[in-house]
N, C-alpha and C positions, 0 to 999 in steps of 0.2 A: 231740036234737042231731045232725047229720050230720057224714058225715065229714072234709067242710071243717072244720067249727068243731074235732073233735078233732086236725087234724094239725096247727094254726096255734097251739091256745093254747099249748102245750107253749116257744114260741122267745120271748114280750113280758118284759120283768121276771123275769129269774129272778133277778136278784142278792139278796144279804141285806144289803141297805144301807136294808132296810124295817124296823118295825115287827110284830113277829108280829103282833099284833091287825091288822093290815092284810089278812093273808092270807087270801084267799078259798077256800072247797071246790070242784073242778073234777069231781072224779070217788075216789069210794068206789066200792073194791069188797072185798066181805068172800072169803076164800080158800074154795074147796069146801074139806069133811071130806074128801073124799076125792083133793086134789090130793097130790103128789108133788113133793118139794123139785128148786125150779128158781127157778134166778137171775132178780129181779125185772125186768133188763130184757127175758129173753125172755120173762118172762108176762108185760107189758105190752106187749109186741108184738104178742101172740097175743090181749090182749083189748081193744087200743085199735085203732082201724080209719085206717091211714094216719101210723102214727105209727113215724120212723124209728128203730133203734138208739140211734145216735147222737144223735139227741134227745134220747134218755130215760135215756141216760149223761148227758149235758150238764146235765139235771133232774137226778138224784141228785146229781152234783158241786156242784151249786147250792143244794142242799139243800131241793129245793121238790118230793119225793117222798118221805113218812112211811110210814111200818110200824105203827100203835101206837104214832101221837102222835110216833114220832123219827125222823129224816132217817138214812138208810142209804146204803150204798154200792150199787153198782150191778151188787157182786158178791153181796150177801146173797140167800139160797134161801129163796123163800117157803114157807110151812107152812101146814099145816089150819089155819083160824078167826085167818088175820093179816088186820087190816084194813089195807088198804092205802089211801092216801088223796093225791091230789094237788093242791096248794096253790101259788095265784100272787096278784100281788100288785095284779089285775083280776079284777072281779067276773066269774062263769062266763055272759060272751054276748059273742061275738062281735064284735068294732068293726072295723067296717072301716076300712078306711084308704086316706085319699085323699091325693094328692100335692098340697102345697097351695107356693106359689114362695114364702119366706120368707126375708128375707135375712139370713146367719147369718153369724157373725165365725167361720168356719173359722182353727182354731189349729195342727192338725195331720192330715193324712189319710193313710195308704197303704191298704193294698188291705184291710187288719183291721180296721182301725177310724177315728173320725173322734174328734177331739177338737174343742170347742166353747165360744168361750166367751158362754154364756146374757146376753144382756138383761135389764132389766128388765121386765114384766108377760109373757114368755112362759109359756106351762105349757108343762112338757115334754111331756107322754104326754095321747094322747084316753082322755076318761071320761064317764062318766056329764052330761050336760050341756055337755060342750066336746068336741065329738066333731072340730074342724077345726081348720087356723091354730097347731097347736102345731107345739114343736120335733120330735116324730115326724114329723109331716105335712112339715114341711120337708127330713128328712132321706131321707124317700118319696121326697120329687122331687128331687134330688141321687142318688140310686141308680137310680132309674126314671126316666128321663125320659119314656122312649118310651109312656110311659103317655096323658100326653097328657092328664089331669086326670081317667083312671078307678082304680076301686080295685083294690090288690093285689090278684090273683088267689092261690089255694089254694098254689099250688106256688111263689109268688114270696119272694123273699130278702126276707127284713122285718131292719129295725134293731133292734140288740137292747140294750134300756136297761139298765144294770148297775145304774145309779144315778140319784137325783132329788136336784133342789134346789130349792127353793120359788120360784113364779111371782115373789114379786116380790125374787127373791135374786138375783143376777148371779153371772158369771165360767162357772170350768170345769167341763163334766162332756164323760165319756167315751160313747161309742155304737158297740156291734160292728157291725162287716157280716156276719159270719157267724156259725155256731154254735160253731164253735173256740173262737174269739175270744170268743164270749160267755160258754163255759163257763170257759173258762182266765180273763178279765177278772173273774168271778164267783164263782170260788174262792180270788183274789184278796182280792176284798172279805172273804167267808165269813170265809177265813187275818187278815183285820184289816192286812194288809201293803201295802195302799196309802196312800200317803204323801197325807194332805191336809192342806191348811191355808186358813183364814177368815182376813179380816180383819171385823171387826164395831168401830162406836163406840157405845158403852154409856154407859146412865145414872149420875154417880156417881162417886168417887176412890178407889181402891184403896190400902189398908194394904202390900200386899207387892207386887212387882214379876213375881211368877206365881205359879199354884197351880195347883189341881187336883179339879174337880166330880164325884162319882163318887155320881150318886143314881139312881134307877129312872124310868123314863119309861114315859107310857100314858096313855090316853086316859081323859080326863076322866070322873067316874063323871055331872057332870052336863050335861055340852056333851062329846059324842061327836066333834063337829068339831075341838076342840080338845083339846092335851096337856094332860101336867099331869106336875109331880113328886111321884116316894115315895118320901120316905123313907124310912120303916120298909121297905121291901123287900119290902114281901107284893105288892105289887101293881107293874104295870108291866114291862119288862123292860131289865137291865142297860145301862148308861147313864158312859160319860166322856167328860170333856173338859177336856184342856188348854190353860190360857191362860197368855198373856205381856203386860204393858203395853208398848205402843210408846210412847205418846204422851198427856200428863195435858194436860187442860183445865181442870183443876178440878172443873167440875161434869158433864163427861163424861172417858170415857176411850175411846182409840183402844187396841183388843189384838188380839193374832194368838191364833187358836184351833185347836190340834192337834185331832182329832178320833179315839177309840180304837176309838168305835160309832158307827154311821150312826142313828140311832132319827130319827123324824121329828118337826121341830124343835125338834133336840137341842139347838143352840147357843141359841136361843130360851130354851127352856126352864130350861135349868140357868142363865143368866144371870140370868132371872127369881128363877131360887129365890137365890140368892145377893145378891140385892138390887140387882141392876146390868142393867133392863131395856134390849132393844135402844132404842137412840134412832130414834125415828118406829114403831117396829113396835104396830101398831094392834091386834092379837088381845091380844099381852100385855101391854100396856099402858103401851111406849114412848111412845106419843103424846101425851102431856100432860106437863108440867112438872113433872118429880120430884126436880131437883136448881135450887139457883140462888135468886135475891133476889126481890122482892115487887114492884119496882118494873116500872112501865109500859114502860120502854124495855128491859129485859129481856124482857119478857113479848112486845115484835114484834119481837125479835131472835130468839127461838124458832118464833112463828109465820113469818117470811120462810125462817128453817132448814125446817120442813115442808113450804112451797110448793117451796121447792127440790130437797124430797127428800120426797115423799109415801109412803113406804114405809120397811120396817126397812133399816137402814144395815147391810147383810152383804151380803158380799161373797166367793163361793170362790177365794181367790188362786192357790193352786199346786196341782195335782195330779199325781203321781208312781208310777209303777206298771213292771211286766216286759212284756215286749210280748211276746203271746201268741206270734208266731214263730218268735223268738228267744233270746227272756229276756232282753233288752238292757233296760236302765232306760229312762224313756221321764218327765222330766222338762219342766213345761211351767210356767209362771208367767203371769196375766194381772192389767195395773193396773187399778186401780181406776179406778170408770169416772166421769163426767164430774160427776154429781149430785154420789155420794162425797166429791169431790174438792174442788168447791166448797163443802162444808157443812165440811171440815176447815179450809180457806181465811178460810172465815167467825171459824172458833171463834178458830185464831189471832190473826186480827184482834180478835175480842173480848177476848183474853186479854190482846194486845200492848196494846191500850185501857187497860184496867184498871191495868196496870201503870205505864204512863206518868201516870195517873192519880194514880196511888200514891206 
């Protein structure tokens, strides 16, 4: 690895709005017998080539630099035989990054950060097989212009993703411009003190008018691509989510979902387990008919609903946070977006049918 690739990884993904199992190995290094206690950011400065201070405060504050397995502070003295180990939340190679022009619903911008509210089918961050065309790529070229459709260089400002939402989820996520901003947006998350909120419509009628999911989430023991809930709590890691019914259709229901952990898709997930799958979401098996009548005219009442909305019905409505600055709140709401909106439109109408029917 040269010392491009070590002074860049250190700024992508630091937040904890991941899944541990997500987190990739970047760099073990086991301490000499015979080092001498010294604070972890100057012996990774002296053993990582190009890698700022400040960085590597930014990584511990982030919690994506272990000691023996646990995330330290960036004041702890290393010792003989501590393995030190640092973890992000891309695999250890390099991606470069191109400016790609992408046209983004800018919600909010000053000179720290940029707030966004996602489409549907973007990915946010290049990976393994989408390495272009995402929401990174477009925030490249909003910061670079002058680029000119070459890639980041070593030394250039990268955007720094706190947090993800799933390609085919919409609304808001936040994006630092610099490492301030990224470590203060990041410790944010870390702290659980950012204020979010979903709208999702789900399969199914609800007993009570809110409640409260609190099971373990991780990835599947036999489809690694996808989650999965535990119960029992041996496996997976800690996992809530709170909901509210907005609006009953009968055989779905329209709820707002507080979010207490970021685990990867957590709303998905815990909905599933609680018997109330996203409506359209195709992994977990919103996409077929799990609530509702037999009959035929029913049955292309749901099919013209999935042309309309080929994807899980979620939606990040509000996002709410301290701005790294100043610590002023930094409150942002976005509607639901045009799909959403006609499949609620539909169901009403369905409803308002039935009724006059009745």
């Amino acid at each position: 690895m040269d010392s491009g690739d070590q002074h860049d990884e250190f700024l992508p993904d630091l937040g904890q709005d991941q899944d541990q199992e997500e987190l990739f190995e970047h760099h073990r290094i086991v301490v000499d017998r015979f080092q001498s206690l010294l604070r972890i950011d100057k012996f990774l400065m002296n053993r990582l080539q190009n890698v700022s201070r400040n960085r590597i405060q930014g990584a511990t504050d982030a919690g994506t630099i272990l000691v023996n397995g646990k995330s330290v502070k960036s004041s702890y003295k290393v010792k003989p035989g501590d393995v030190i180990t640092v973890v992000l939340a891309h695999p250890p190679r390099e991606i470069e990054l191109y400016p790609d022009e992408i046209p983004l619903d800018i919600r909010y911008e000053d000179d720290q950060l940029y707030v966004v509210n996602k489409q549907a089918g973007l990915v946010v961050h290049p990976a393994y097989g989408h390495y272009r065309e995402t929401l990174v790529n477009g925030i490249v070229h909003l910061m670079h212009p002058e680029l000119k459709g070459q890639p980041l260089t070593s030394d250039s400002i990268r955007p720094g993703l706190v947090h993800r939402i799933d390609k085919d989820t919409t609304g808001l996520i936040v994006i630092a411009k610099n490492e301030q901003a990224l470590s203060h947006l990041a410790k944010q998350f870390f702290d659980r003190t950012i204020d979010r909120h979903y709208l999702a419509l789900v399969w199914g009628d609800f007993s009570d008018d809110s409640g409260t999911v609190s099971v373990h989430i991780g990835r599947s023991p036999v489809d690694r691509k996808v989650m999965e809930a535990f119960p029992d709590a041996s496996q997976g890691k800690h996992a809530v989510t709170h909901w509210e019914v907005l609006e009953r259709f009968g055989y779905v229901t329209l709820i707002r979902c507080k979010l207490e952990t970021g685990r990867t898709h957590q709303i998905r997930i815990h909905m599933k387990y609680i018997g109330h799958p996203l409506f359209g979401d195709k992994t977990y098996g919103g996409d077929r008919i799990l609530k509702g009548t037999v009959f035929s005219k029913y049955r292309q009442f749901i099919d013209n609903c999935f042309e309309i909305l080929p994807r899980q019905a979620l939606h990040a409505r509000s996002l709410g946070f301290r701005h790294p600055s100043d610590g002023r709140t930094v409150y942002l709401e976005a509607e639901l977006p045009d799909d959403i909106l006609a499949i609620l439109e539909k169901w009403r109408g369905y409803v308002s049918a039935g009724k006059n029917e009745a």
